[in-house]
PDBQT receptor file of N, H, CA, C and O in Angstrom, charges set to zero:
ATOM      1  N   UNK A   1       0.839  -1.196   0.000  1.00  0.00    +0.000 N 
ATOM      2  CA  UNK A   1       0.000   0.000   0.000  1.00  0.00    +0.000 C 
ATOM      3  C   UNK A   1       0.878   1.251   0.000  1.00  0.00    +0.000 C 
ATOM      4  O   UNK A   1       0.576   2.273  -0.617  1.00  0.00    +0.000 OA
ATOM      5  N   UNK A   2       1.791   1.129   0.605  1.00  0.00    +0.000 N 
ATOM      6  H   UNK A   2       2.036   0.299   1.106  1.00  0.00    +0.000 HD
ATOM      7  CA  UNK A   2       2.655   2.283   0.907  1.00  0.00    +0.000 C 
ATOM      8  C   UNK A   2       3.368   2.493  -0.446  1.00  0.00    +0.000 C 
ATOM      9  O   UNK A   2       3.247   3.574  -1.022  1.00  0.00    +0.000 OA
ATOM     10  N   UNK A   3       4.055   1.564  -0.935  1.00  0.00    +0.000 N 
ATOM     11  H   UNK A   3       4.153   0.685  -0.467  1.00  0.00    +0.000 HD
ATOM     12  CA  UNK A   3       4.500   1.691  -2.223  1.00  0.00    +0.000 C 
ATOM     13  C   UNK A   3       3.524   2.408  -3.182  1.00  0.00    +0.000 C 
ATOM     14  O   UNK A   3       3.832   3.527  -3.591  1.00  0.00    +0.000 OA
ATOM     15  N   UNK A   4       2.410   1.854  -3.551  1.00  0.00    +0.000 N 
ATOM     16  H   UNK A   4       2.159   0.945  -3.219  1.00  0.00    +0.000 HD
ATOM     17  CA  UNK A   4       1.471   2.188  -4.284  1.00  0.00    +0.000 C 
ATOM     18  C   UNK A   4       0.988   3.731  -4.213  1.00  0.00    +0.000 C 
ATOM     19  O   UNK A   4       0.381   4.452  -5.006  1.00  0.00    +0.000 OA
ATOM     20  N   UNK A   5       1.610   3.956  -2.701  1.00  0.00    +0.000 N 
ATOM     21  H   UNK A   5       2.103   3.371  -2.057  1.00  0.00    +0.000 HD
ATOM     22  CA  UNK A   5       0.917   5.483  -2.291  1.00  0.00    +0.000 C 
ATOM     23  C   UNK A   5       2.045   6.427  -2.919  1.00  0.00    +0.000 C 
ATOM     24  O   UNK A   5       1.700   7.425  -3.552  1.00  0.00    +0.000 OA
ATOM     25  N   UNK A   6       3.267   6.139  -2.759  1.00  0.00    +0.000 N 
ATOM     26  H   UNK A   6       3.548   5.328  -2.245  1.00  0.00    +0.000 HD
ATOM     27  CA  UNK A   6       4.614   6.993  -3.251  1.00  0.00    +0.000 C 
ATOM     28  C   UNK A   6       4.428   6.953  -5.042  1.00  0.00    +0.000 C 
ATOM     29  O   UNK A   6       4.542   7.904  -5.816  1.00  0.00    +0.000 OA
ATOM     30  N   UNK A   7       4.107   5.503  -5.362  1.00  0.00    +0.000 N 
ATOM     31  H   UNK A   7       4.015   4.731  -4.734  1.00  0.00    +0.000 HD
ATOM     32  CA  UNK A   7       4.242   5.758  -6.909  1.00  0.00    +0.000 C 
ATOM     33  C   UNK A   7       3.315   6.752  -7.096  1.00  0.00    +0.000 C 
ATOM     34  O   UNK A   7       3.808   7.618  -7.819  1.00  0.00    +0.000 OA
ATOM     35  N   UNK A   8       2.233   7.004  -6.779  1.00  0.00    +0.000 N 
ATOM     36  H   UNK A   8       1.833   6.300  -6.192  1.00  0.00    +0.000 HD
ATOM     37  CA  UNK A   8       0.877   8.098  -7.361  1.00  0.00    +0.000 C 
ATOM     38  C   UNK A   8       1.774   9.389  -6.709  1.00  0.00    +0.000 C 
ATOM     39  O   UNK A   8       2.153   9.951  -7.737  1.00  0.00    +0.000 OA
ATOM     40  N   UNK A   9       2.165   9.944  -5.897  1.00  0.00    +0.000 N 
ATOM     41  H   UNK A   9       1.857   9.488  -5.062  1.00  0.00    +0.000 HD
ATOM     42  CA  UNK A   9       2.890  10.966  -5.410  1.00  0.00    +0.000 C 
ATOM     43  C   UNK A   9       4.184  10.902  -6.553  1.00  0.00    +0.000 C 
ATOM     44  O   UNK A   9       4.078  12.001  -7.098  1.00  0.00    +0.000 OA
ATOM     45  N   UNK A  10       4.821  10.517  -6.910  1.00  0.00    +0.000 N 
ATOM     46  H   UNK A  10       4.907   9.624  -6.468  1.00  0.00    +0.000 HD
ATOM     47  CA  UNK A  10       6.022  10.451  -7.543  1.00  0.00    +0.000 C 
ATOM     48  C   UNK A  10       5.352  11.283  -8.956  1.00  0.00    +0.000 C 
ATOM     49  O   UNK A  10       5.574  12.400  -9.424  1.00  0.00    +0.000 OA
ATOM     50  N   UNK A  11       4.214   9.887  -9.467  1.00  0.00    +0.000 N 
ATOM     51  H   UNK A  11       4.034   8.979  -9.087  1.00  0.00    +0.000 HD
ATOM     52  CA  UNK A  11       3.484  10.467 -11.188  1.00  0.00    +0.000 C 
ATOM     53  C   UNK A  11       2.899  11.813 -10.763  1.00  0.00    +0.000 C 
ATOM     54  O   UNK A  11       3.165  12.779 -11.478  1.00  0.00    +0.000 OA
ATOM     55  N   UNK A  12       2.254  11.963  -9.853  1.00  0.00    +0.000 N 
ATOM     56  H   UNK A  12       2.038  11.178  -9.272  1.00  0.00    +0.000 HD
ATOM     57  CA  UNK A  12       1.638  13.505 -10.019  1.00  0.00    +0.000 C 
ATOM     58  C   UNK A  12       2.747  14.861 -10.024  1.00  0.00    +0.000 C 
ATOM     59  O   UNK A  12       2.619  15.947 -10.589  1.00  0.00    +0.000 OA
ATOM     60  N   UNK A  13       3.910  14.325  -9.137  1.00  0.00    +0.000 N 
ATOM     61  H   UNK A  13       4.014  13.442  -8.678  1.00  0.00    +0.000 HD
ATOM     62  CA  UNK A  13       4.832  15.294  -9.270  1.00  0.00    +0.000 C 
ATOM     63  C   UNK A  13       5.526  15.543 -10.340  1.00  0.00    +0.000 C 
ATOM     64  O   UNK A  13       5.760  16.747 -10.448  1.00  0.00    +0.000 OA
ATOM     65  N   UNK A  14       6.043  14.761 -11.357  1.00  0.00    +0.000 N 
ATOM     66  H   UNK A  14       5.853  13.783 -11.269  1.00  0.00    +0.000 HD
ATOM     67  CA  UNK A  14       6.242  14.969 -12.616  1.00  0.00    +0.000 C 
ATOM     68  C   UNK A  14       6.604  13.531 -13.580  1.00  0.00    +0.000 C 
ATOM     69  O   UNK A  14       7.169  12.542 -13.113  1.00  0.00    +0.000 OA
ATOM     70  N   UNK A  15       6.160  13.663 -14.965  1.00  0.00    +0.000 N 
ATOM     71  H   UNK A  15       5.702  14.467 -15.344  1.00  0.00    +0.000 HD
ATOM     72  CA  UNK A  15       6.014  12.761 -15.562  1.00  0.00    +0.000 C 
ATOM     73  C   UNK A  15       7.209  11.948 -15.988  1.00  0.00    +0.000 C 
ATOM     74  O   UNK A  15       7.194  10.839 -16.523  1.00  0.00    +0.000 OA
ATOM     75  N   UNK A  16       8.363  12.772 -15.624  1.00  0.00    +0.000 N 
ATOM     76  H   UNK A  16       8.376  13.673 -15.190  1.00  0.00    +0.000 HD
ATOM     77  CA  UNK A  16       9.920  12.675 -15.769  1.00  0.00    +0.000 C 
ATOM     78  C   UNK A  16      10.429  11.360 -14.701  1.00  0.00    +0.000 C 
ATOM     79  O   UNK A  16      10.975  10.309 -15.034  1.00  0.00    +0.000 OA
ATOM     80  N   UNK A  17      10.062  11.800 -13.395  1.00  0.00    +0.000 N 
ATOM     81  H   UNK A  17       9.618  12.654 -13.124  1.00  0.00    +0.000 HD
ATOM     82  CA  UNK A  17       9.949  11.054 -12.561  1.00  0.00    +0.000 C 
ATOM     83  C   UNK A  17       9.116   9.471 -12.607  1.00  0.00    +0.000 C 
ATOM     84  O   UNK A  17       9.081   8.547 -11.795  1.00  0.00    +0.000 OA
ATOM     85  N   UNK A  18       8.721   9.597 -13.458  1.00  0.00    +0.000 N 
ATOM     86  H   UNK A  18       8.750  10.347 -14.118  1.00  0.00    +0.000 HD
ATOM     87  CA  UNK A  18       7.291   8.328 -13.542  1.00  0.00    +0.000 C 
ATOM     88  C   UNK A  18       8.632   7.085 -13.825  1.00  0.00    +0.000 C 
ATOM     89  O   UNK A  18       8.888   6.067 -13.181  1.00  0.00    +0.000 OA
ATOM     90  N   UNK A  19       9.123   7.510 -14.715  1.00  0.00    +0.000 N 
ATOM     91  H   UNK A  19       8.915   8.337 -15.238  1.00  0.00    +0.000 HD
ATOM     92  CA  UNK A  19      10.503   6.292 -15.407  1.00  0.00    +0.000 C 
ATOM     93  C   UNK A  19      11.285   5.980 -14.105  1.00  0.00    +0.000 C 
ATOM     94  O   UNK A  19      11.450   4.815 -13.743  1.00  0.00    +0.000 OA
ATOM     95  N   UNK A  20      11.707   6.915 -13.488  1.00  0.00    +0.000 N 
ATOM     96  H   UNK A  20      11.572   7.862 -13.782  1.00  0.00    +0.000 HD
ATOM     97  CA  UNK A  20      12.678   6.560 -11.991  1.00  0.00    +0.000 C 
ATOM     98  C   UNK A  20      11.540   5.510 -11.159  1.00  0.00    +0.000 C 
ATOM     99  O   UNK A  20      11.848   4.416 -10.686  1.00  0.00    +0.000 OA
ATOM    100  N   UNK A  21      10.327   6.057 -11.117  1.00  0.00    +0.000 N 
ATOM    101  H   UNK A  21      10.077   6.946 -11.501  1.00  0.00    +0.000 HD
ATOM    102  CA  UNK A  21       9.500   5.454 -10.119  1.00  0.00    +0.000 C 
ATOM    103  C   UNK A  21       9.194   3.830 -10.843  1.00  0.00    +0.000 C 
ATOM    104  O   UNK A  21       9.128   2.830 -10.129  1.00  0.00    +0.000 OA
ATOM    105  N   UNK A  22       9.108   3.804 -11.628  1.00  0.00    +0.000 N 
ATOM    106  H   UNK A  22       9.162   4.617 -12.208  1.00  0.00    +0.000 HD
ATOM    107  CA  UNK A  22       8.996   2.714 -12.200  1.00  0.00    +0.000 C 
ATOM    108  C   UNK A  22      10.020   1.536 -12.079  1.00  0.00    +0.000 C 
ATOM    109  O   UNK A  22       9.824   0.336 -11.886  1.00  0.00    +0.000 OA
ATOM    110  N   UNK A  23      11.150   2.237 -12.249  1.00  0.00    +0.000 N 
ATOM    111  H   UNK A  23      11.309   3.211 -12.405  1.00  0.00    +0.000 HD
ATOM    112  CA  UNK A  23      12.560   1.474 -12.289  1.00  0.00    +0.000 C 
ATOM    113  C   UNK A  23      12.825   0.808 -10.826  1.00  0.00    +0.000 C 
ATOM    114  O   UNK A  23      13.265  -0.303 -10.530  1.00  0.00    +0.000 OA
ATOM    115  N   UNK A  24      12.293   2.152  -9.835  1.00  0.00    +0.000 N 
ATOM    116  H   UNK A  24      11.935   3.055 -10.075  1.00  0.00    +0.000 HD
ATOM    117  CA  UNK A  24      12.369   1.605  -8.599  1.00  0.00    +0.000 C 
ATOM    118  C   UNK A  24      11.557   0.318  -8.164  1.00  0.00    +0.000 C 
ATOM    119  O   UNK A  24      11.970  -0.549  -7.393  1.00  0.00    +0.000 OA
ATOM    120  N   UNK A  25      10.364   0.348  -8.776  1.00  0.00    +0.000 N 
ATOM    121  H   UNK A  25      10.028   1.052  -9.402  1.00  0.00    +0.000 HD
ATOM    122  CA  UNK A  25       8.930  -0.523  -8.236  1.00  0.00    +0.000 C 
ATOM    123  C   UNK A  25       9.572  -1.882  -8.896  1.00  0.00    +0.000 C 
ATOM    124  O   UNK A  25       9.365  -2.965  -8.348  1.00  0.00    +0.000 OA
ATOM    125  N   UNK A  26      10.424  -1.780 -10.193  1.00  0.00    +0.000 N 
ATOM    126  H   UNK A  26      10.592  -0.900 -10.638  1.00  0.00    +0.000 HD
ATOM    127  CA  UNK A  26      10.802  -3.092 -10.604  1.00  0.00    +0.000 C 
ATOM    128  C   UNK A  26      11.937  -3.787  -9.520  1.00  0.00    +0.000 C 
ATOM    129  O   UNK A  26      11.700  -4.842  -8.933  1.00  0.00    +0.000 OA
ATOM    130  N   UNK A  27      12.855  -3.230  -9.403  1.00  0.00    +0.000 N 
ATOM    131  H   UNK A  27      13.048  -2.373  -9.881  1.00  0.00    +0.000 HD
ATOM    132  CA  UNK A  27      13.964  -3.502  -8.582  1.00  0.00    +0.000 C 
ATOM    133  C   UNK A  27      13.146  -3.975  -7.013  1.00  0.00    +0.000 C 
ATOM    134  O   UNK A  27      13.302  -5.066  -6.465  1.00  0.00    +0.000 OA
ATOM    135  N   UNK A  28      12.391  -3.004  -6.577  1.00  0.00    +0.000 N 
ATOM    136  H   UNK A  28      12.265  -2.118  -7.022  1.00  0.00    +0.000 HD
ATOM    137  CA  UNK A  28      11.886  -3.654  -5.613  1.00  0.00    +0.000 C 
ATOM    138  C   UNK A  28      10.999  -4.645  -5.550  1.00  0.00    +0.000 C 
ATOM    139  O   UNK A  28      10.909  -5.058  -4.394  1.00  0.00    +0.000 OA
ATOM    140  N   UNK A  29      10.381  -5.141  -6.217  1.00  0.00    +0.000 N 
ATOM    141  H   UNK A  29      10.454  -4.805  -7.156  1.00  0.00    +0.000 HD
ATOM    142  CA  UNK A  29       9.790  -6.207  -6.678  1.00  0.00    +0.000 C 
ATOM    143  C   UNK A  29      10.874  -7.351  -6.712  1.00  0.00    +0.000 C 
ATOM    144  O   UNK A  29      10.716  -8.316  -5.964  1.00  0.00    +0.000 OA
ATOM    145  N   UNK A  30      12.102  -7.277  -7.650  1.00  0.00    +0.000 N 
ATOM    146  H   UNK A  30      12.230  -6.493  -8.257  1.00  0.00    +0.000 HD
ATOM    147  CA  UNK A  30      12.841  -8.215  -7.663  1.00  0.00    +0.000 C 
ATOM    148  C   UNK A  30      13.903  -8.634  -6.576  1.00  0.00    +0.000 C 
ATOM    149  O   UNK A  30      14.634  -9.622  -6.654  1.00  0.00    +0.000 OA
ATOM    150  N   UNK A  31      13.856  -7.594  -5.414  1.00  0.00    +0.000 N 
ATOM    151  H   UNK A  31      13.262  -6.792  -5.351  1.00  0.00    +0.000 HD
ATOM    152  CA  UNK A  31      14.503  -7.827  -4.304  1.00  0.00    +0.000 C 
ATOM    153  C   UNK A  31      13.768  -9.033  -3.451  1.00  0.00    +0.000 C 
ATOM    154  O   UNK A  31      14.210 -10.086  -2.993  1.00  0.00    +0.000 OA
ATOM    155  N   UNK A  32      12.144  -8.284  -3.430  1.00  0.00    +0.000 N 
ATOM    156  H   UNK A  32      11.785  -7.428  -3.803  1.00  0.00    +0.000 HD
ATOM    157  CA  UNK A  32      11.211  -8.811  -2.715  1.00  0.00    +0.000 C 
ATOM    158  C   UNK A  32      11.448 -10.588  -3.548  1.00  0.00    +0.000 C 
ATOM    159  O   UNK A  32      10.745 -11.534  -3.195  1.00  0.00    +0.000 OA
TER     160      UNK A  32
């Protein structure tokens, strides 16, 4: 949930950011 809450905060702050946030959600996924 918490994740999910930062990615929507990340995209609304700018669309530039959406690619970082993304990159992150993968990596953390593949840690997990």
């Amino acid at each position: 949930m918490s994740k999910e809450r930062r990615l929507s905060r990340i995209f609304a702050k700018d669309g530039k950011s959406v690619t970082l946030a993304l990159d992150g959600y993968y990596f953390s996924s593949k840690t997990n």
